[in-house]
C-alpha distance (Angstrom), angle and dihedral (degrees) to the residues before:
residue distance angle dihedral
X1 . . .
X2 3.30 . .
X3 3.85 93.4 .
X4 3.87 92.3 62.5
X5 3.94 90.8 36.4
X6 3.78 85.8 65.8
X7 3.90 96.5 39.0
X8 3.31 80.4 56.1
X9 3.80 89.9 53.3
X10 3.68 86.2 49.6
X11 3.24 101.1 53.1
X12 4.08 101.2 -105.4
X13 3.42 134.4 102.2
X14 3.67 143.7 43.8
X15 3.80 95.6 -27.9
X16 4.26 96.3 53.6
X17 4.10 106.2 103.7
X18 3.73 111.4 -73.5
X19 4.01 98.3 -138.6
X20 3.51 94.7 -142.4
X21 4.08 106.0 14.4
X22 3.76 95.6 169.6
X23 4.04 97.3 71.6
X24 2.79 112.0 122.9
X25 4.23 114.5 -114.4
X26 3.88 112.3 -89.3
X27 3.88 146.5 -175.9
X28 3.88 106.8 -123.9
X29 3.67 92.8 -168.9
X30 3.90 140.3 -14.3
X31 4.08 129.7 -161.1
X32 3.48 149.8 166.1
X33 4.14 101.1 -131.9
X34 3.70 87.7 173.6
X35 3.91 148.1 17.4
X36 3.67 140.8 168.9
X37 3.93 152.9 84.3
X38 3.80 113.0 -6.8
X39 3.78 87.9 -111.1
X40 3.70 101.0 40.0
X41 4.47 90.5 55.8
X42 4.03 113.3 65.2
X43 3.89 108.2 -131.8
X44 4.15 115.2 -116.7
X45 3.30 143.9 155.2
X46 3.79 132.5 -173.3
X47 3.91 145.0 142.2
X48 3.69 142.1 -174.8
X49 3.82 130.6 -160.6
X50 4.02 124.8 -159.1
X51 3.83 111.1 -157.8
X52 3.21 98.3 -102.7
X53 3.49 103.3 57.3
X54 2.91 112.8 -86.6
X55 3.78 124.5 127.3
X56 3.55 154.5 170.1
X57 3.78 128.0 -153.7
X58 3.77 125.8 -176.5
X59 4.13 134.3 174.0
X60 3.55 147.2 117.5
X61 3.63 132.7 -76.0
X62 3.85 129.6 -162.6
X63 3.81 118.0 -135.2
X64 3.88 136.8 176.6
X65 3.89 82.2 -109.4
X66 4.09 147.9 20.8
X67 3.93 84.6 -127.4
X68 3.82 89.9 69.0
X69 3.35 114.8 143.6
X70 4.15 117.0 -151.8
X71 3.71 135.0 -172.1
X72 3.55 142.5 -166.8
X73 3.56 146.6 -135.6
X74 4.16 133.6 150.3
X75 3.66 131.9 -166.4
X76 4.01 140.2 169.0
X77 3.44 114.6 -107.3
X78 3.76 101.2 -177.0
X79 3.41 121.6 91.7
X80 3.83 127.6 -107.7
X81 4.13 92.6 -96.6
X82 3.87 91.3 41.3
X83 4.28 104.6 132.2
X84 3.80 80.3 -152.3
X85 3.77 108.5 49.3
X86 3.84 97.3 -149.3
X87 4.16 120.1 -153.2
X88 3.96 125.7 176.7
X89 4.17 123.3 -172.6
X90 3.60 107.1 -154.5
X91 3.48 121.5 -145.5
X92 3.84 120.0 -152.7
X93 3.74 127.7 -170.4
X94 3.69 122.8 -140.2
X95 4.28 115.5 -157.7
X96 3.15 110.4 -157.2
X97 4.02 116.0 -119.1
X98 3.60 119.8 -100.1
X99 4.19 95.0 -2.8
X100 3.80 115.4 173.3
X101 3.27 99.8 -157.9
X102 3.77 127.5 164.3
X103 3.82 91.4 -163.0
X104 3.75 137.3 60.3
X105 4.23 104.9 -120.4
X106 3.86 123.0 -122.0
X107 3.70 113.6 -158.7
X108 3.78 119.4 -158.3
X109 4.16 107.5 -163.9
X110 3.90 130.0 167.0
X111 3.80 117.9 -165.6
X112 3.98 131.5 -171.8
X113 3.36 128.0 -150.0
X114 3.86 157.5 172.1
X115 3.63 126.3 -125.6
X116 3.66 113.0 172.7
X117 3.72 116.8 -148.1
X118 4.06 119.6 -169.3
X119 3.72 122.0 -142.0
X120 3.95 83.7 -112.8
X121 4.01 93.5 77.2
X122 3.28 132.6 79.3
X123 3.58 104.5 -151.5
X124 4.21 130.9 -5.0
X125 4.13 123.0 -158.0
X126 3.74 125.5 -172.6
X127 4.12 113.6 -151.8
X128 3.47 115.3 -152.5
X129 4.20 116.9 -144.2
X130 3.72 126.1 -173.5
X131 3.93 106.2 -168.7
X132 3.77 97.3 -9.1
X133 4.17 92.7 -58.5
X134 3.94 112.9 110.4
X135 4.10 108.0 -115.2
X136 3.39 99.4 -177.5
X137 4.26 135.4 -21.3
X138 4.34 118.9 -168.7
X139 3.96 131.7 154.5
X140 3.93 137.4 134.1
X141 3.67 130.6 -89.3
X142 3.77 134.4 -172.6
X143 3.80 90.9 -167.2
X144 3.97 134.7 11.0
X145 3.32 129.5 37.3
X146 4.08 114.8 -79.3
X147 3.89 95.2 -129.5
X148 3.71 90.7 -143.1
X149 4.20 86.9 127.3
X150 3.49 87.2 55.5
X151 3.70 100.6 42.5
X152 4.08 91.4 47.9
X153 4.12 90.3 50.6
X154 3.44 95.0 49.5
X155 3.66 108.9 82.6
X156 4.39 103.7 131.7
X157 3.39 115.4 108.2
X158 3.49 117.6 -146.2
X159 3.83 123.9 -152.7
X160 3.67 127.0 -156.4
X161 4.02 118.2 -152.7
X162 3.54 92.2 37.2
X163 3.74 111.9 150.2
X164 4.10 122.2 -126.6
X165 3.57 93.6 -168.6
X166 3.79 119.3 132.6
X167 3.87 116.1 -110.8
């Protein structure tokens, strides 16, 4: 916090003036750099944020095969008066049919992307899914609390309509 208070001093970071802060969020580009056995691709992770948005995030993901297919889409999911504009990319795997593998897959990806941040917030994140589970959430705030911990903790679902009735 007190790294993107002072870039915030300074003049950098999420809280300089977004040029066009109505974009909407984007993926700038999306590839596979790597795929193959689980014990042929090293495991990673990393990711980097400028303040303006822009970001890239790189890792590994394990698969039932190396022909995994993945795709990519991102979206805010704050609303317009959020402090902390809130973004997540979700990553979906895509088995192929029928695969007779006699491996389990590792997937090594990167992905770019824009989120936009208006000089009206006081922070932005960007959670990362793969499959619907959170992988990994960061950002910069001048004020509340992120919610990242809470976001990465919380992985229950909870159905409604479910039926208690005995079998």
């Amino acid at each position: 916090m007190v790294a993107a208070a002072g870039m915030s001093l300074a003049g950098a970071g999420p809280f300089q003036g977004d040029p066009d802060p109505d974009r909407p969020p984007a993926i700038g580009s999306f590839e596979i750099t790597d795929r193959g056995c689980q014990d042929e691709v090293r495991e990673f992770a990393s990711s980097n944020s400028a303040g303006d948005g822009d970001g890239v995030d790189a890792g590994t993901i394990d698969t039932d095969s190396p022909e995994t297919e993945l795709s990519a889409e991102m979206r805010r999911t704050s609303p317009e008066s959020a402090a902390v504009v809130t973004y997540r990319i979700d990553l979906r795997t895509h088995e192929p049919a029928g695969a007779n593998e006699s491996c389990a897959g590792r997937i090594a990806y990167r992905v770019e992307y824009d989120a936009p941040v208006s000089e009206a917030a006081v922070g932005h994140r960007v959670a990362l899914t793969v499959d619907g589970r959170t992988k990994s959430c960061g950002g910069s705030t001048s004020g509340p609390d992120l919610g990242c911990h809470r976001l990465m903790t919380e992985t229950t679902t909870h159905y409604t309509n479910a039926s208690d009735a005995a079998a």
